[in-house]
N, CA and C atoms of all chains as a GROMACS GRO file, in nm:
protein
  558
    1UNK      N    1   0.085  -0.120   0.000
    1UNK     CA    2   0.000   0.000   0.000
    1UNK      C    3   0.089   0.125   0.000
    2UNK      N    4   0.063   0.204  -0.094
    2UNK     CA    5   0.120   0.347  -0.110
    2UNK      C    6   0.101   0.474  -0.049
    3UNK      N    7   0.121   0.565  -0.037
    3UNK     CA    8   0.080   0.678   0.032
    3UNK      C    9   0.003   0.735  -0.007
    4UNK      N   10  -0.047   0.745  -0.153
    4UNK     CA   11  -0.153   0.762  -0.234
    4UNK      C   12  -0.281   0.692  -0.192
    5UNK      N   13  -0.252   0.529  -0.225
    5UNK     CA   14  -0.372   0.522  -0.152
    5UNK      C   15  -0.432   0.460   0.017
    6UNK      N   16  -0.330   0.582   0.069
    6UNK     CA   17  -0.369   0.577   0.232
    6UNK      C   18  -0.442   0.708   0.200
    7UNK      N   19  -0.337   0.796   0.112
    7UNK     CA   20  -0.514   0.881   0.123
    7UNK      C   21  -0.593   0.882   0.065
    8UNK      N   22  -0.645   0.765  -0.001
    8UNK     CA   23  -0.759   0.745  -0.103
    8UNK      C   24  -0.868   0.718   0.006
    9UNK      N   25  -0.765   0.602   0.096
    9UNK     CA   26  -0.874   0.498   0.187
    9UNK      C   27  -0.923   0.637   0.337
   10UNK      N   28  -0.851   0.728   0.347
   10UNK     CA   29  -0.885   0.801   0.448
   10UNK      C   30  -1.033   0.900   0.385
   11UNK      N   31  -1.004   0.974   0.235
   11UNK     CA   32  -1.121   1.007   0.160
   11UNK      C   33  -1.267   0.929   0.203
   12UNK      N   34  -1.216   0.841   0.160
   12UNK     CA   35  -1.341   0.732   0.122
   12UNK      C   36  -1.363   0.708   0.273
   13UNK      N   37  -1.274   0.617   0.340
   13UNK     CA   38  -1.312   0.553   0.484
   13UNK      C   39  -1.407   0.658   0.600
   14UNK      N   40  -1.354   0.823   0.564
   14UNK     CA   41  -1.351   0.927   0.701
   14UNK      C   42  -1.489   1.044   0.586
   15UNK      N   43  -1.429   1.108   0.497
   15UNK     CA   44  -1.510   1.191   0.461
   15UNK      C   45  -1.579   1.142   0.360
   16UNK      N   46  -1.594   1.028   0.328
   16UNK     CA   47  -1.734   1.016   0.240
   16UNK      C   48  -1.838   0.949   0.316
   17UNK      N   49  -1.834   0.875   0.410
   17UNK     CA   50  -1.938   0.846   0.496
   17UNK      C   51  -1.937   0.980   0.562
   18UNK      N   52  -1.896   1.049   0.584
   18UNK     CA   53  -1.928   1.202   0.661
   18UNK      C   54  -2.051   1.250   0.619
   19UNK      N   55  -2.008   1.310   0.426
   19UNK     CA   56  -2.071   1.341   0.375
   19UNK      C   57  -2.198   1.301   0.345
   20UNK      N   58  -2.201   1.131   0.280
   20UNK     CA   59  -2.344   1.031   0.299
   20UNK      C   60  -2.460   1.057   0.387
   21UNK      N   61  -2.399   1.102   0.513
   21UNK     CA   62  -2.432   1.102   0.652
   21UNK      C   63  -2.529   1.272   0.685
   22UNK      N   64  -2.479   1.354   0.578
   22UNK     CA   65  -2.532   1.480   0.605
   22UNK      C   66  -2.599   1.482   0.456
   23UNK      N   67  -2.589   1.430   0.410
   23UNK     CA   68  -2.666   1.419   0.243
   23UNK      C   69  -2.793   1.332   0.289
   24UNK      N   70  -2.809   1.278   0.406
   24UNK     CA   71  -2.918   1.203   0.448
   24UNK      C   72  -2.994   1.217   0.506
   25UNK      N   73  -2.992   1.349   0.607
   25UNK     CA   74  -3.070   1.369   0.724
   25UNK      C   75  -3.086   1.525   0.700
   26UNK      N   76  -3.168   1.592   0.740
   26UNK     CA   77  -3.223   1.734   0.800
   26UNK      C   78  -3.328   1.755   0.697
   27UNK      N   79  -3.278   1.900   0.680
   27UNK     CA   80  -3.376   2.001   0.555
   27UNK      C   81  -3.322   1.968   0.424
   28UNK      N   82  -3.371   1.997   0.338
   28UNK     CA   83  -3.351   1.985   0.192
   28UNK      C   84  -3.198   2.052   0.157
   29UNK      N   85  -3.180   2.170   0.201
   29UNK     CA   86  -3.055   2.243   0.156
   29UNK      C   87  -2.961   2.179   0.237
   30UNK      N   88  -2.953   2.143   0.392
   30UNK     CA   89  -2.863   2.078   0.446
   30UNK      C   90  -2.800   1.930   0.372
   31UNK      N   91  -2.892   1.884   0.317
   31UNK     CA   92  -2.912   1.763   0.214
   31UNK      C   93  -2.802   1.833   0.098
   32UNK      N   94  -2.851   1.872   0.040
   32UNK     CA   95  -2.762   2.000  -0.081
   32UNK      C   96  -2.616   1.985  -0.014
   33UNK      N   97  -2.578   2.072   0.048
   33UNK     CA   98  -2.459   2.078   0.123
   33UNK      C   99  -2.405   1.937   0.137
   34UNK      N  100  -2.492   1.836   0.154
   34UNK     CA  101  -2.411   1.677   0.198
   34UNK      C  102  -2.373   1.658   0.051
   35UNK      N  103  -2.484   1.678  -0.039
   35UNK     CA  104  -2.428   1.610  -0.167
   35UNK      C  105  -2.360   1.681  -0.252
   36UNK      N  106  -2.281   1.831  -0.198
   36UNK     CA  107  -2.147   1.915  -0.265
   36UNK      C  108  -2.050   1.851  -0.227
   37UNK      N  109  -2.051   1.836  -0.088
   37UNK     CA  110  -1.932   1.802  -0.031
   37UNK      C  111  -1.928   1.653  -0.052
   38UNK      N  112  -2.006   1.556  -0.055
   38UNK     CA  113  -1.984   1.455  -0.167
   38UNK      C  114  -1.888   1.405  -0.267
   39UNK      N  115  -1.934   1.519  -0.351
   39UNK     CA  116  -1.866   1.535  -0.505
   39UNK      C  117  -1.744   1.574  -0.486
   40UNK      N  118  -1.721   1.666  -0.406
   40UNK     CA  119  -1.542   1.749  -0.391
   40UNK      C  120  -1.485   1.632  -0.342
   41UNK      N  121  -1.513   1.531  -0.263
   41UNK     CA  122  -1.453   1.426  -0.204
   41UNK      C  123  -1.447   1.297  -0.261
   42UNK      N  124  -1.535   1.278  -0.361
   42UNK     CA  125  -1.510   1.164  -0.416
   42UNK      C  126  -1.468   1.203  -0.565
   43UNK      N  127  -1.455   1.334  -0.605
   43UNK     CA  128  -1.334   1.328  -0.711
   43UNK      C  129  -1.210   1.322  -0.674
   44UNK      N  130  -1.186   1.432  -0.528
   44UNK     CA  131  -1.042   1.411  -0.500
   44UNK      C  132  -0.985   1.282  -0.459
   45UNK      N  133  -1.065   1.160  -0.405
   45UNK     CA  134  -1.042   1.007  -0.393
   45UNK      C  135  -1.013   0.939  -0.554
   46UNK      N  136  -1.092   1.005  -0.636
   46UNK     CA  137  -1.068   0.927  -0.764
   46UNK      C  138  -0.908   0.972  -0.829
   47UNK      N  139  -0.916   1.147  -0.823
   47UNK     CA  140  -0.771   1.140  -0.883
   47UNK      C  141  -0.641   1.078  -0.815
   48UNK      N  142  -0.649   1.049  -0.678
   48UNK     CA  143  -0.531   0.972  -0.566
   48UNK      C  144  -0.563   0.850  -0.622
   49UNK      N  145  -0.643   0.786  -0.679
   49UNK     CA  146  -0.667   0.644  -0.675
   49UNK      C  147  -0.623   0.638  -0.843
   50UNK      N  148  -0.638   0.732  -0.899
   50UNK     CA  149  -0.520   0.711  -1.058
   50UNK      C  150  -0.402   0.718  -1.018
   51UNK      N  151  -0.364   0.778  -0.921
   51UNK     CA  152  -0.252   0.810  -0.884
   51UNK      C  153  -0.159   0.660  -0.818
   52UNK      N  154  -0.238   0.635  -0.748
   52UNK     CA  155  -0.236   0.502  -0.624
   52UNK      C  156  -0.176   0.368  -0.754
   53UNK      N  157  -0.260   0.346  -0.853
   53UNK     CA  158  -0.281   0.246  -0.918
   53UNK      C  159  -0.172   0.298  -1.035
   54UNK      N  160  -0.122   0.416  -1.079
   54UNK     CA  161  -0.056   0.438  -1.167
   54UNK      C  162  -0.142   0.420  -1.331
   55UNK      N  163  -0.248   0.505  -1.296
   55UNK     CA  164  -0.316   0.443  -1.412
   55UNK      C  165  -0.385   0.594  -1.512
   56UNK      N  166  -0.304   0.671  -1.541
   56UNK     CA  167  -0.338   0.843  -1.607
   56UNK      C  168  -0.478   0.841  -1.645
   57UNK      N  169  -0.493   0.720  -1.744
   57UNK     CA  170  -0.637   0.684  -1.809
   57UNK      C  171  -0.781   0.687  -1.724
   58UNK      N  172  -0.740   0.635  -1.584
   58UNK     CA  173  -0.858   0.701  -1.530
   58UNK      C  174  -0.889   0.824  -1.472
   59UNK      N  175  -0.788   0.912  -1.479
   59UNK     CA  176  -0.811   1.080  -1.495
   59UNK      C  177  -0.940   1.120  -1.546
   60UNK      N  178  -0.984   1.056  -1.685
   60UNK     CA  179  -1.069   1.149  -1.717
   60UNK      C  180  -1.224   1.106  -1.646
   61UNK      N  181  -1.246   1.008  -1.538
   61UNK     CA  182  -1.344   1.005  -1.477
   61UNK      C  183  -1.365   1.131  -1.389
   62UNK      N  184  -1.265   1.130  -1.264
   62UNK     CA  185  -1.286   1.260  -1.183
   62UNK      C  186  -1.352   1.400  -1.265
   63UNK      N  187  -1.232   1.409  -1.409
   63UNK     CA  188  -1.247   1.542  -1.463
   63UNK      C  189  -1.388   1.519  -1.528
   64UNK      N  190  -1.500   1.424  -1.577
   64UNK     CA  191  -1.640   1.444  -1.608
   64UNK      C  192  -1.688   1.426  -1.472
   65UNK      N  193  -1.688   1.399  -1.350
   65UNK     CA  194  -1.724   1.372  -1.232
   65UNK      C  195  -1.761   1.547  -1.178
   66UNK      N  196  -1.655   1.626  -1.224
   66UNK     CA  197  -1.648   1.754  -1.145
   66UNK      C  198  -1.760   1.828  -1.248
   67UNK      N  199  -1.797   1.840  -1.367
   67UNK     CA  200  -1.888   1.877  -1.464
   67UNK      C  201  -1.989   1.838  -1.443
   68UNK      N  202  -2.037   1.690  -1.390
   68UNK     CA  203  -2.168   1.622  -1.378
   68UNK      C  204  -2.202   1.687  -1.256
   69UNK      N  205  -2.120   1.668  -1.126
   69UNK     CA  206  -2.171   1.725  -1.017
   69UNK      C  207  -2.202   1.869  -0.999
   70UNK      N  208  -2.121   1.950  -1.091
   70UNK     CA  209  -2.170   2.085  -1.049
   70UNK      C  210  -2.314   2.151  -1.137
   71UNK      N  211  -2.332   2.071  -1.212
   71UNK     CA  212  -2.462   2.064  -1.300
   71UNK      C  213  -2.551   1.987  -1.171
   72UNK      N  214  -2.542   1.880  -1.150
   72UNK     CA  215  -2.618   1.819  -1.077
   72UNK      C  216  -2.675   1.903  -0.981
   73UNK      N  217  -2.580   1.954  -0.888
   73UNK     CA  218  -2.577   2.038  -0.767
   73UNK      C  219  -2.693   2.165  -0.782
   74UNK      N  220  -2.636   2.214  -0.891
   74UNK     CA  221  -2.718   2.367  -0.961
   74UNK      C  222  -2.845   2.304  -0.949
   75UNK      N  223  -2.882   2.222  -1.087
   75UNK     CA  224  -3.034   2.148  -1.112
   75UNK      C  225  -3.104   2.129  -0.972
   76UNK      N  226  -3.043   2.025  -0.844
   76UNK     CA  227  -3.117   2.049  -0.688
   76UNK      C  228  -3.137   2.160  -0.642
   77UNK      N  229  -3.019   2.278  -0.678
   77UNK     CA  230  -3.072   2.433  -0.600
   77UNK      C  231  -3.214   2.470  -0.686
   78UNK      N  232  -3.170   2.456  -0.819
   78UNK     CA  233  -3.308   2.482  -0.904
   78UNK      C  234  -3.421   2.439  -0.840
   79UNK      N  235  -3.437   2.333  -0.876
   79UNK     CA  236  -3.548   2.250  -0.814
   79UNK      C  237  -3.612   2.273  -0.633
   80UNK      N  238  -3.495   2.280  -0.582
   80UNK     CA  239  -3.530   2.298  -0.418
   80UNK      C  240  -3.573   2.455  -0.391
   81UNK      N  241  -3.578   2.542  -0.507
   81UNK     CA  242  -3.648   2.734  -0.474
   81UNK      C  243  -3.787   2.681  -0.438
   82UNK      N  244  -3.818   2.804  -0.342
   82UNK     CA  245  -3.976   2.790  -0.317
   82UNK      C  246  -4.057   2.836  -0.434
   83UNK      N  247  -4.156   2.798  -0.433
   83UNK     CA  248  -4.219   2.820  -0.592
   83UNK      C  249  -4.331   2.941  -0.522
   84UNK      N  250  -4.325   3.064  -0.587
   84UNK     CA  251  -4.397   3.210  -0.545
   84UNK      C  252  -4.486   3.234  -0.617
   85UNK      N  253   1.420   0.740  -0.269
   85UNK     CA  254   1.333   0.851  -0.275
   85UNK      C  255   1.415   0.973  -0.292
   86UNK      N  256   1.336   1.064  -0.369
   86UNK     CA  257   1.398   1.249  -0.365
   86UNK      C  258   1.276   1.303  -0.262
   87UNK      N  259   1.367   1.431  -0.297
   87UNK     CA  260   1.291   1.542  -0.249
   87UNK      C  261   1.170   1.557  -0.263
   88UNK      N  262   1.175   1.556  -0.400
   88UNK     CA  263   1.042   1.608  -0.485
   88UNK      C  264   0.925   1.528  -0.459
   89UNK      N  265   0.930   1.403  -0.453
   89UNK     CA  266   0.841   1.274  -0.399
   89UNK      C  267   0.819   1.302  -0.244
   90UNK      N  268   0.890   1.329  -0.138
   90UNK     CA  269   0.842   1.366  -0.016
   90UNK      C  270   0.771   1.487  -0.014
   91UNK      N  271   0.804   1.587  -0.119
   91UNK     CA  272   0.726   1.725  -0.126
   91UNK      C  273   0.589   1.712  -0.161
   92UNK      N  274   0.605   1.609  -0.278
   92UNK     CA  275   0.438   1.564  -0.342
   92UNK      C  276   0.348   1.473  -0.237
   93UNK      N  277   0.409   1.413  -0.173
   93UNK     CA  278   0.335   1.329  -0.090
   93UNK      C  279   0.294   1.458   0.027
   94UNK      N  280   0.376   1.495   0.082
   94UNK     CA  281   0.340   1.601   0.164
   94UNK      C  282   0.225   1.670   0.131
   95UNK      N  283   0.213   1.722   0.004
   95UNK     CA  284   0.095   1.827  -0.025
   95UNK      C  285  -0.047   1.721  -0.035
   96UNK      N  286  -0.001   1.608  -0.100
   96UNK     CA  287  -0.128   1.548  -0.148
   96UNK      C  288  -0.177   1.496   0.026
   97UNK      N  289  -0.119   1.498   0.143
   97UNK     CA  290  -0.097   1.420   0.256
   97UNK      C  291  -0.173   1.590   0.332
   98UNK      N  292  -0.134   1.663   0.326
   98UNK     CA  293  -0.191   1.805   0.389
   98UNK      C  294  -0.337   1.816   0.327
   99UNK      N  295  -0.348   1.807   0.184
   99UNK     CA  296  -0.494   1.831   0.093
   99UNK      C  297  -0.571   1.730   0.188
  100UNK      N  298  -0.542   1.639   0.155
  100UNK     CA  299  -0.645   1.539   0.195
  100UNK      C  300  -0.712   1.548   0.387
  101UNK      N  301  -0.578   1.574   0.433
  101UNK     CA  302  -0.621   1.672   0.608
  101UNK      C  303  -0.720   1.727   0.576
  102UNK      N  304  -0.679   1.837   0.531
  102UNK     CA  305  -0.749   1.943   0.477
  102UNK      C  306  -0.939   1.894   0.438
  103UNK      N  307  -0.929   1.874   0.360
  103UNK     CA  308  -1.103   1.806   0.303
  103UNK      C  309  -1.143   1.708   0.404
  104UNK      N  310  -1.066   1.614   0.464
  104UNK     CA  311  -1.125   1.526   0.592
  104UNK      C  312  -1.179   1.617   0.727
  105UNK      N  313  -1.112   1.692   0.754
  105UNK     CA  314  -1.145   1.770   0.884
  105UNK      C  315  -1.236   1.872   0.843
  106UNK      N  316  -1.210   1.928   0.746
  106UNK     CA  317  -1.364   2.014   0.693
  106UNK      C  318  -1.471   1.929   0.740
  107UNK      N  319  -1.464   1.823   0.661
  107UNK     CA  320  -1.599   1.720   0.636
  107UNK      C  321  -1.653   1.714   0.779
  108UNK      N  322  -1.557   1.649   0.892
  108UNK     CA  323  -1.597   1.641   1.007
  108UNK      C  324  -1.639   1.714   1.116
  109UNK      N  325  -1.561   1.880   1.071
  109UNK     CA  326  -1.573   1.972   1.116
  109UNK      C  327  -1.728   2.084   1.087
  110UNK      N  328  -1.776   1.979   0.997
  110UNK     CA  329  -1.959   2.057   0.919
  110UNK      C  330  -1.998   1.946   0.995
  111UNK      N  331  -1.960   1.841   1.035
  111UNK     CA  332  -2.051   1.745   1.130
  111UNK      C  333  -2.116   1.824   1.248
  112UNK      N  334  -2.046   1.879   1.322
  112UNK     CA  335  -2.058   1.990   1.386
  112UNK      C  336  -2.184   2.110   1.381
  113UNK      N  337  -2.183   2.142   1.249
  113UNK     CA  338  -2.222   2.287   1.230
  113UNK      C  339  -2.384   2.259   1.247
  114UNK      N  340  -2.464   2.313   1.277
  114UNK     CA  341  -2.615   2.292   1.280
  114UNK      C  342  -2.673   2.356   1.190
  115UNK      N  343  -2.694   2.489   1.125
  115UNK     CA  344  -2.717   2.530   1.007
  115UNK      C  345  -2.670   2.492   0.871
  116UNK      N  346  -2.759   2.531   0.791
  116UNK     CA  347  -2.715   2.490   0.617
  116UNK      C  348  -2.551   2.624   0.618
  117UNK      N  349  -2.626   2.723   0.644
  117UNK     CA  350  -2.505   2.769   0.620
  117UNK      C  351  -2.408   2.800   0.683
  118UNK      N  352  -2.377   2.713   0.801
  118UNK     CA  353  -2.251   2.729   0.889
  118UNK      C  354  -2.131   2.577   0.819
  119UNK      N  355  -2.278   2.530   0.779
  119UNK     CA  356  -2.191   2.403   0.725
  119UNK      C  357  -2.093   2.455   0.564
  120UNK      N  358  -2.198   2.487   0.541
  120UNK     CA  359  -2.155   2.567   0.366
  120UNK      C  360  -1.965   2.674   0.434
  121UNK      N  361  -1.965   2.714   0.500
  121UNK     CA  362  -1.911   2.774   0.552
  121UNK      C  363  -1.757   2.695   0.577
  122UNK      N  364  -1.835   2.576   0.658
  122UNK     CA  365  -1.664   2.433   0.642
  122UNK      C  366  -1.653   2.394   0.502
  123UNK      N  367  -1.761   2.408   0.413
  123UNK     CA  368  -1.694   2.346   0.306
  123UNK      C  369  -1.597   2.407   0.226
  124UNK      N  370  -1.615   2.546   0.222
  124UNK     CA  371  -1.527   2.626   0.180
  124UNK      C  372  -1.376   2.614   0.169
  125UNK      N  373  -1.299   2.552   0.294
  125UNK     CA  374  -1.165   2.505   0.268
  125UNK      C  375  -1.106   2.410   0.158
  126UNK      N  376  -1.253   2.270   0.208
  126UNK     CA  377  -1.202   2.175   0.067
  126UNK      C  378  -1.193   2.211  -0.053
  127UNK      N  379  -1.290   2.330  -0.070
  127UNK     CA  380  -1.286   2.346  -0.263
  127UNK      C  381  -1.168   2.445  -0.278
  128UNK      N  382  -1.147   2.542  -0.177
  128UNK     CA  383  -1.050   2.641  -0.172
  128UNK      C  384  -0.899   2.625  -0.164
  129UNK      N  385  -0.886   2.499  -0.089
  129UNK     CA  386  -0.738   2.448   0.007
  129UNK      C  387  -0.728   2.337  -0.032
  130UNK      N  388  -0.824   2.258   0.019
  130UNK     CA  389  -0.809   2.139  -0.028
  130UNK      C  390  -0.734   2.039  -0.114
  131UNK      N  391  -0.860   2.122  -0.279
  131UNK     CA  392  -0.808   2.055  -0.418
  131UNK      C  393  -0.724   2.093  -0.415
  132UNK      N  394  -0.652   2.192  -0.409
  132UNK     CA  395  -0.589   2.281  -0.498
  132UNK      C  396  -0.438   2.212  -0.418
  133UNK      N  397  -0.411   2.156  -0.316
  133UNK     CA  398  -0.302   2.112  -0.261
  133UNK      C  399  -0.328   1.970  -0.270
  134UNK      N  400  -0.414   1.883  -0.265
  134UNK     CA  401  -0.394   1.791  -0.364
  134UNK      C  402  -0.325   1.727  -0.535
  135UNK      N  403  -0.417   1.868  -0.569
  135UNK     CA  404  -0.382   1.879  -0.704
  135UNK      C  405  -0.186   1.890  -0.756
  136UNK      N  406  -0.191   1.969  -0.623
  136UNK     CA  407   0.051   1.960  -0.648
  136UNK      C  408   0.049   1.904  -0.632
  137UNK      N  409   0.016   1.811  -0.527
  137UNK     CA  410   0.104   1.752  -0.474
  137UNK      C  411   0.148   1.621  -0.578
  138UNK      N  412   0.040   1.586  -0.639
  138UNK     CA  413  -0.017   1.526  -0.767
  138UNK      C  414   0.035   1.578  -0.884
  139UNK      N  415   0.080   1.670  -0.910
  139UNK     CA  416   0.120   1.742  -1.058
  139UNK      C  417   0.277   1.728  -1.007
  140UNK      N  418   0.347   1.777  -0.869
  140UNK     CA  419   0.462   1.778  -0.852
  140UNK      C  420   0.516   1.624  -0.906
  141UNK      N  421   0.445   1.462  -0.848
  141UNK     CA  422   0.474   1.388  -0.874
  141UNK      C  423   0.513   1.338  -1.020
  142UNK      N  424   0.403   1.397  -1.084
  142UNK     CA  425   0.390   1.347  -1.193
  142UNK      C  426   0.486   1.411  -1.309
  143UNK      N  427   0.531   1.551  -1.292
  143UNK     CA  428   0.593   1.638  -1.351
  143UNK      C  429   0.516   1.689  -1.439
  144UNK      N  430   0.597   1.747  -1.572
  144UNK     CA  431   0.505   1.828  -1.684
  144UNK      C  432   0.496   1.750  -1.795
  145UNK      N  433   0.334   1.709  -1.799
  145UNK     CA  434   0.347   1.570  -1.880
  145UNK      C  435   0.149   1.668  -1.885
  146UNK      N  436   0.152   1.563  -1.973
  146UNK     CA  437  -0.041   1.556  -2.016
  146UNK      C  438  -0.126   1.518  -1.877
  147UNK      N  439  -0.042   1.450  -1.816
  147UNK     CA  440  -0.157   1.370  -1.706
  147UNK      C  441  -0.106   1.471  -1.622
  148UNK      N  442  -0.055   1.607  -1.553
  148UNK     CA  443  -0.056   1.712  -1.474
  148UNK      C  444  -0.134   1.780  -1.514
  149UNK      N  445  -0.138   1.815  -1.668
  149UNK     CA  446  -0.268   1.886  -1.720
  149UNK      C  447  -0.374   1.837  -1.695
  150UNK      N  448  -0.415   1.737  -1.674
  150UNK     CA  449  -0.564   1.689  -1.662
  150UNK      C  450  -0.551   1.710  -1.534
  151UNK      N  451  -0.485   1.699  -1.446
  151UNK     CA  452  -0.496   1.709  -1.296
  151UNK      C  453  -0.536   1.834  -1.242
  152UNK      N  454  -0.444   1.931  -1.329
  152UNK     CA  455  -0.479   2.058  -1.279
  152UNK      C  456  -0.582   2.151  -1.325
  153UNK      N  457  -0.650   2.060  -1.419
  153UNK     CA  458  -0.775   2.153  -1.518
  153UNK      C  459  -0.893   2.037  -1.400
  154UNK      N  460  -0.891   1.945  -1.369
  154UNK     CA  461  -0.980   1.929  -1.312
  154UNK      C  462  -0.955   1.984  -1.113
  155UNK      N  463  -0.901   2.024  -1.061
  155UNK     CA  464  -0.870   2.071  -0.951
  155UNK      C  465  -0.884   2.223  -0.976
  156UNK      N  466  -0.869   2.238  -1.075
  156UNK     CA  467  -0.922   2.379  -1.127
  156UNK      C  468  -1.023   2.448  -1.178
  157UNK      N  469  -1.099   2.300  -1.202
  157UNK     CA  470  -1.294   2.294  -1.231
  157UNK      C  471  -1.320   2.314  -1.077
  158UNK      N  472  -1.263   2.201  -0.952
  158UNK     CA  473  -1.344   2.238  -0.815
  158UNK      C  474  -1.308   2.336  -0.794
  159UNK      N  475  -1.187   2.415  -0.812
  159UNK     CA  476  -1.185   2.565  -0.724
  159UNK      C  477  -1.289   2.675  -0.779
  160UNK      N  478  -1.315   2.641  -0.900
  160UNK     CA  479  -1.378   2.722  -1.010
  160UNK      C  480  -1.552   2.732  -0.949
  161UNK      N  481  -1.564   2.582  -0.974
  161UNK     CA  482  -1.721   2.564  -0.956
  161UNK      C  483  -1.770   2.528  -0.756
  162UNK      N  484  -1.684   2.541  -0.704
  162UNK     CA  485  -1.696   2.568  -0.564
  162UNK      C  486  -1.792   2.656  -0.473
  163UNK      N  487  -1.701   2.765  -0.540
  163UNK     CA  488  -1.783   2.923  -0.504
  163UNK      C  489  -1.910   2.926  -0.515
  164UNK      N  490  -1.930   2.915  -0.662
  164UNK     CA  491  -2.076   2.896  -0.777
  164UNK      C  492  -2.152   2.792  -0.668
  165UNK      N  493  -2.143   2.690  -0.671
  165UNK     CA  494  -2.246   2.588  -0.618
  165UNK      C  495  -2.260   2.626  -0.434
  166UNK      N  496  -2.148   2.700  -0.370
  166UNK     CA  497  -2.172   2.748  -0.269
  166UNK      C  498  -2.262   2.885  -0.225
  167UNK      N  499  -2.266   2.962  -0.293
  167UNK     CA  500  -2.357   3.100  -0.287
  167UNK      C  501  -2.448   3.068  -0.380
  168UNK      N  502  -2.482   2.919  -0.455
  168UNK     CA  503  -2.625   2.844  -0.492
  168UNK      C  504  -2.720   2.826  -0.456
  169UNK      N  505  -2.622   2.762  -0.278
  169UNK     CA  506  -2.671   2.677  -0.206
  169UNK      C  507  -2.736   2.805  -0.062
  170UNK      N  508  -2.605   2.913  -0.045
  170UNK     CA  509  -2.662   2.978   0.019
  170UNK      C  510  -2.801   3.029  -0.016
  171UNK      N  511  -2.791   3.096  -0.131
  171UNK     CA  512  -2.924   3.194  -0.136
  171UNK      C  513  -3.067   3.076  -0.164
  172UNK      N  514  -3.041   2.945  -0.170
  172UNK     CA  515  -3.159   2.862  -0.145
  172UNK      C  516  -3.184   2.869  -0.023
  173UNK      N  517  -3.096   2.868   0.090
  173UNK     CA  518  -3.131   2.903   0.219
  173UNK      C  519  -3.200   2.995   0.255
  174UNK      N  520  -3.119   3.112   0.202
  174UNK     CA  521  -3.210   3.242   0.239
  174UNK      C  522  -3.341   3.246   0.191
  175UNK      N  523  -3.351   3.228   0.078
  175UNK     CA  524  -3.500   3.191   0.011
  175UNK      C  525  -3.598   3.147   0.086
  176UNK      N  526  -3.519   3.001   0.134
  176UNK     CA  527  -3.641   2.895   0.232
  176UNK      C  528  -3.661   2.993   0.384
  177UNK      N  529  -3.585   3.082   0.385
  177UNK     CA  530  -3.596   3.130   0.543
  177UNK      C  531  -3.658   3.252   0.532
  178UNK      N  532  -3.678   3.317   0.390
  178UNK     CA  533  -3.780   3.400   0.385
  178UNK      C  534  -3.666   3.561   0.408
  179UNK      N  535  -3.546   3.548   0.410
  179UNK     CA  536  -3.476   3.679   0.432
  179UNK      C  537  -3.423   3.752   0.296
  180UNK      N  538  -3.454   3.680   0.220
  180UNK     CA  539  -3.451   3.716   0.034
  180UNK      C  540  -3.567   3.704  -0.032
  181UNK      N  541  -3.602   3.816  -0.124
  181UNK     CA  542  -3.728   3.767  -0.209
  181UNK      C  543  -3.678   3.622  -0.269
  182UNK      N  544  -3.819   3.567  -0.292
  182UNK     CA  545  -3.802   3.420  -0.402
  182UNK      C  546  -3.772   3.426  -0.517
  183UNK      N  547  -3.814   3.558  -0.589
  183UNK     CA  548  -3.804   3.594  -0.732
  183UNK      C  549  -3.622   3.628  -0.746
  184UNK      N  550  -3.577   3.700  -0.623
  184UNK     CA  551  -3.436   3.753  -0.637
  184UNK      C  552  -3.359   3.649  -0.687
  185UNK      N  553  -3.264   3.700  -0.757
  185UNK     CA  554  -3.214   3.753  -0.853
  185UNK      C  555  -3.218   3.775  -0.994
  186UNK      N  556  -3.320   3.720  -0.987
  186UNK     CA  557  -3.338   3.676  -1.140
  186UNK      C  558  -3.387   3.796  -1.238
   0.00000   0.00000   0.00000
């Protein structure tokens, strides 16, 4: 095991159940907030884990990962406005 | 080992601090936007010291470019999806018109 992916497994092991965890419970926007911080955390696990494995080619997951989620993210703020 | 490999591990080893203790540190927060508030480091500090520590390793090659255009999408789209998220708050709490900004 590499140092790469000790911090893949700390990502994943510590702050993505964090995140799961607040993406699951309260108000709708607190929900929002779980599933930003989500995305920032499980791209930065994906690029350590190209890194970890020595593998460049899966680079370009994270980099459509960070495009899907911030679309995603927007579309829930969309959707979650009070309707006037 | 060099230098340069303890330097890269270092940063990618600080980033990753960095975004873990945020995370745990919004465990904490009781509001939407005190939490929005911890997240701010990871997209700010975080990537972006990941991202060397990761480009240092790798040197100046194609796969640093992809590293740093996508660590450079989260610092980018961070902000944006954070003052998204705020003014949905304010909205739901009634301290902003609903129509604002548009």
């Amino acid at each position: 095991m590499n140092a790469w992916l000790v911090g893949v497994l700390a990502l994943v092991g510590i702050g993505l159940p964090v995140a799961t965890w607040i993406a699951s419970r309260g108000d709708p926007v607190e929900r929002l907030v779980g599933l930003e911080l989500a995305g920032v955390v499980a791209t930065l696990a994906l690029l350590g884990f190209a890194q970890a494995v020595a593998q460049p080619s899966y680079l370009i997951v994270p980099t459509i990962a960070v495009v899907l989620s911030f679309a995603g993210t927007l579309v829930f703020a969309r959707l979650l406005a009070p309707r006037s | 080992m060099s230098a340069l490999h303890v330097a890269a591990v270092a940063c990618f080893g600080v980033g990753v601090g960095v975004v873990v203790l945020t995370a745990l540190a919004s465990l904490r927060a009781r509001r939407a936007a005190d939490r929005l508030h911890y997240l701010t480091p990871a997209t700010a500090l975080g990537a972006p010291l990941v991202g060397l520590g990761l480009v240092l390793e790798n040197g100046w090659s194609l796969t640093s470019a992809q590293i740093a255009v996508t660590c450079g999408l989260i610092m980018i789209t961070g902000p944006v999806l954070t003052s998204a998220a705020l003014r949905l708050a304010a909205q739901r709490e009634g301290t902003v018109p609903q129509e604002s900004p548009e």
